[in-house]
N, C-alpha and C positions, 0 to 999 in steps of 0.2 A: 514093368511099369514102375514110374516113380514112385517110393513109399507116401504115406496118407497121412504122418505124422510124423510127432519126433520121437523119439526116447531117450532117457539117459542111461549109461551105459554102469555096469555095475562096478560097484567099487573094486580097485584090485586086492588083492591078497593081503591081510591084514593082523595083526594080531589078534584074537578073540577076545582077551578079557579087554580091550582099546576099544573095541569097537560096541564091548556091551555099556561101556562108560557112555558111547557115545551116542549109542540110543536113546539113552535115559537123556542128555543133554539136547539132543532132539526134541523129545516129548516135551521138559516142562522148559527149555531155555528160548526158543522158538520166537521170533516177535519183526513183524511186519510193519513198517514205518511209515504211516501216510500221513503224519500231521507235519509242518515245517517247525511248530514248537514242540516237539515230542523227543526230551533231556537224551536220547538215544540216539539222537541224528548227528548231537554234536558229541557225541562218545565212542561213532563208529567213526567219524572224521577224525577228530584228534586219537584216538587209541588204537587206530588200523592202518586209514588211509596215509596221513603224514609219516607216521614213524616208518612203515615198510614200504611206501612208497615216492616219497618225498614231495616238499611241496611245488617246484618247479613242475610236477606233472598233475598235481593236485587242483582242482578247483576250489576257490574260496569257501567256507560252509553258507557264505550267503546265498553264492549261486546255486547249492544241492538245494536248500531249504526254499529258493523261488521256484524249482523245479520240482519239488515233491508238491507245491503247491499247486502245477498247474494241470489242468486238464485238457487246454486247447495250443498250439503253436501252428500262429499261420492259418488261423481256421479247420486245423485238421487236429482231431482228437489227440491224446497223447496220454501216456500214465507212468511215471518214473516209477520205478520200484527199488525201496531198499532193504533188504532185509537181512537179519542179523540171528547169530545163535550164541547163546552168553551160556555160561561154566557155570552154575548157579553154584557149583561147589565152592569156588574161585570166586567169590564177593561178586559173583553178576560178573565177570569179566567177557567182554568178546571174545570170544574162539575164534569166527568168522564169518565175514558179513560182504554181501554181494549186490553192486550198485547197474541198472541198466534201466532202460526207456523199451516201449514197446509203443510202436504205431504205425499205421498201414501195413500190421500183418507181419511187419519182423521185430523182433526182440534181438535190441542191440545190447549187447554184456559192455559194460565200458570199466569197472572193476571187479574181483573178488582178490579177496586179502585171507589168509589163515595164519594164523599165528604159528611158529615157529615148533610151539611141544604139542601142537594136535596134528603135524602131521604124521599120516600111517595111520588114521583111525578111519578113515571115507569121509570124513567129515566136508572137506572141500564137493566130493561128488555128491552130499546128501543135499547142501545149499544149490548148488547147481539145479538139483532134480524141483525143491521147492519154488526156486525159480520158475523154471521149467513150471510147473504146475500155476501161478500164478499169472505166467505170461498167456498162457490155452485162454485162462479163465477171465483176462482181461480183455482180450481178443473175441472171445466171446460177444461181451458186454459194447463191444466196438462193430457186431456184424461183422467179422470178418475173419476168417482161419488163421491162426501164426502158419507164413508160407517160408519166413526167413529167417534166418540166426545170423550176428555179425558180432565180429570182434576185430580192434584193435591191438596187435601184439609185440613184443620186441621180441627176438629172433630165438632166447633161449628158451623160451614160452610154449614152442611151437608143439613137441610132443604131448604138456598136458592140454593144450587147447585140442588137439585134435580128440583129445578123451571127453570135451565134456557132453558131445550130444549124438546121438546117430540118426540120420547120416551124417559124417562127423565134419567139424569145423576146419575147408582145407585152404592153403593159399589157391592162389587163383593163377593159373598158368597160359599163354598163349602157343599152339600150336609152331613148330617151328621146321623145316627137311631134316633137320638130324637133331633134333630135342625140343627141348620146352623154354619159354621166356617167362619168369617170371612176371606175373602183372607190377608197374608201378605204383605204388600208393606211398603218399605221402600227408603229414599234419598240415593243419592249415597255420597262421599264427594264434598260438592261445593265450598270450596276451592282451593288455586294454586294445582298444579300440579308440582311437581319436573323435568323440563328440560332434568337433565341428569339419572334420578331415573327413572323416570313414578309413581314412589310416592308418594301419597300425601304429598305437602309441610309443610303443619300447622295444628296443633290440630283440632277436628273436635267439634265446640260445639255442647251444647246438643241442640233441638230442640223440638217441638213440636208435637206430633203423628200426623203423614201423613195419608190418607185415600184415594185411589186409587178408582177412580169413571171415570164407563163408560156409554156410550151408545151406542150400534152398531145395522144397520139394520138387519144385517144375524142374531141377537136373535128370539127366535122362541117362539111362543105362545102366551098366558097371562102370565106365568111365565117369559117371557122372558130367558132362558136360552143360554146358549154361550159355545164354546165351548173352551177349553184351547189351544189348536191352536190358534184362534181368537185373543184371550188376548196376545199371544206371538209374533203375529204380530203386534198389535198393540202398545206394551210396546216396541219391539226390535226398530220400527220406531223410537219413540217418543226418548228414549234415543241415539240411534245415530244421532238425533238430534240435540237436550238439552244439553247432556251431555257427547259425545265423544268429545274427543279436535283432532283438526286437527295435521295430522301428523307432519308439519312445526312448531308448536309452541314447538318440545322434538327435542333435541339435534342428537340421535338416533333412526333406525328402535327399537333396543332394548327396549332402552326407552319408546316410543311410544307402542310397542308390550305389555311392563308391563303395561301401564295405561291402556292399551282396558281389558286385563287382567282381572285386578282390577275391573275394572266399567264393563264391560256386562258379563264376565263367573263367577267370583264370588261373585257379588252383582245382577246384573239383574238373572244372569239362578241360581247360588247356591242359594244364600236366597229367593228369591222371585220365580219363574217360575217351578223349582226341584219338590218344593212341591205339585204342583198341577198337575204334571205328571199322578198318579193314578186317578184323579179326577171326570173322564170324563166331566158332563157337568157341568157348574157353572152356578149360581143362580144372576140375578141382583136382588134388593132390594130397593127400596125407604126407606127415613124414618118412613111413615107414617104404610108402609106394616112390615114391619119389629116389629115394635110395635104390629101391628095388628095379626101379627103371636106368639109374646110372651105372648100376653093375652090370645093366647091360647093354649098358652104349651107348645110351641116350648122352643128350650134353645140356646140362641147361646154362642157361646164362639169366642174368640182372638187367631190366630194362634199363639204358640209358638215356636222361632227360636233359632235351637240351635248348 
């Protein structure tokens, strides 16, 4: 039977006296961001997110700060979480701080960032697990069980994503006569949006290959398997989310009409969702398994979009 929850997975092998530091940084550094004016929001943005992760992938702080604000998108509940663990040793310095949305039942991780001299204490898996606890409990408060976990990844990512939950976070694969395809997934534009167009305002730079990793209860078996339904609720949530702009910020219903458009019929269902119509069920994958099925003969291949 499908497991009933999630878990987090324990940290791996660590130094002892690192890890007693970092208990104690736990205990009293610990601090959960629900206000948009709360001097932490803009110190986990400028002191985390830009510096280690640049601002071409970064959201402005205005748009965190209207998202921690809201509770509804689209009429359907919503609850951003940010939460942060500061070195109180270290002038209050962030250690590390972990940014995601939770609603209809999946918790989408869209950052964690750790600083550079706390890794090797767990510290990245104890945020995770706080997380993890936070999203149960908000879910809760929403009627409805966390059934999902999603992440956006680039490709060297992929070993510790698949560490941070169990069952664990895996690319999503399609059935193939001698291997696997990976699923396509691609970003939508995260630049402006043209007002009175729907748009897109400015070139779109190039980026780095994205890698669409899940975890859902309803997968079934040891293979864990899913069904493309599943995935399409899952991805239609997470982008009307992320990545639909509210109707107020376009000039026109028009307007607005071309950017839904643009972003979920012909980038979430044309290029990404279309494809995997015929598919029936899809294959989750770890790293480790994935390897372990090419040594022995499997072949996977990269979907191509055309």
């Amino acid at each position: 039977m499908p497991p009933s929850s999630f878990c987090v997975l324990s940290p791996r092998e660590t130094d002892k006296r690192r890890r007693d530091e970092f208990d104690e940084m736990v205990d009293r550094g610990f601090a959960s961001i629900t206000s948009p004016d709360d001097p932490l929001l803009e110190r986990f943005h400028s002191e985390l997110l830009i510096p280690y992760l640049g601002e071409e992938v970064v959201e402005p702080l205005s748009i965190l700060a209207r998202e921690i604000a809201s509770t509804q998108i689209g009429g359907r509940p919503v609850r951003f979480l940010c939460l942060v663990l500061k070195d109180l040793s270290d002038e209050g310095a962030i250690a590390s701080g972990t940014y995601a949305s939770v609603q209809d039942g999946v918790l989408a991780k869209r950052f964690t960032v750790t600083r550079e001299k706390y890794c090797g204490t767990g510290i990245t898996e104890r945020i995770n697990a706080l997380l993890l606890q936070e999203a149960v409990s908000v879910c809760k408060t929403m009627g409805t069980p966390l059934r999902s976990c999603f992440a956006e990844c680039v490709t060297s990512a992929e070993e510790y994503v698949n560490r941070i939950v169990d069952p664990p976070l895996c690319r999503v694969y399609v059935a193939q006569d001698n291997g696997f395809c990976e699923m396509h997934y691609e970003l939508p534009h995260l630049g402006e949006w043209d007002a009175h167009t729907g748009e897109p305002a400015d070139p779109v730079s190039d980026t780095e290959s994205i890698h669409l990793h899940l975890s859902d209860l309803s997968a079934v078996g040891e293979a864990r398997t899913l069904t493309v339904n599943r995935v399409e609720e899952v991805l239609t949530s997470v982008w009307k989310t992320w990545y639909l702009k509210d109707r107020v910020r376009f000039a026109t219903d028009a307007a607005w009409e071309r950017h839904r458009q643009l972003l979920m019929d012909e980038t979430l269902v044309g290029q990404i969702l279309s494809p995997l119509r015929l598919a029936g069920l899809l294959r989750l994958l770890t790293r480790t398994e994935r390897m372990q099925l090419e040594r022995s003969g499997c072949i996977f291949a990269a979907h191509e979009v055309h």
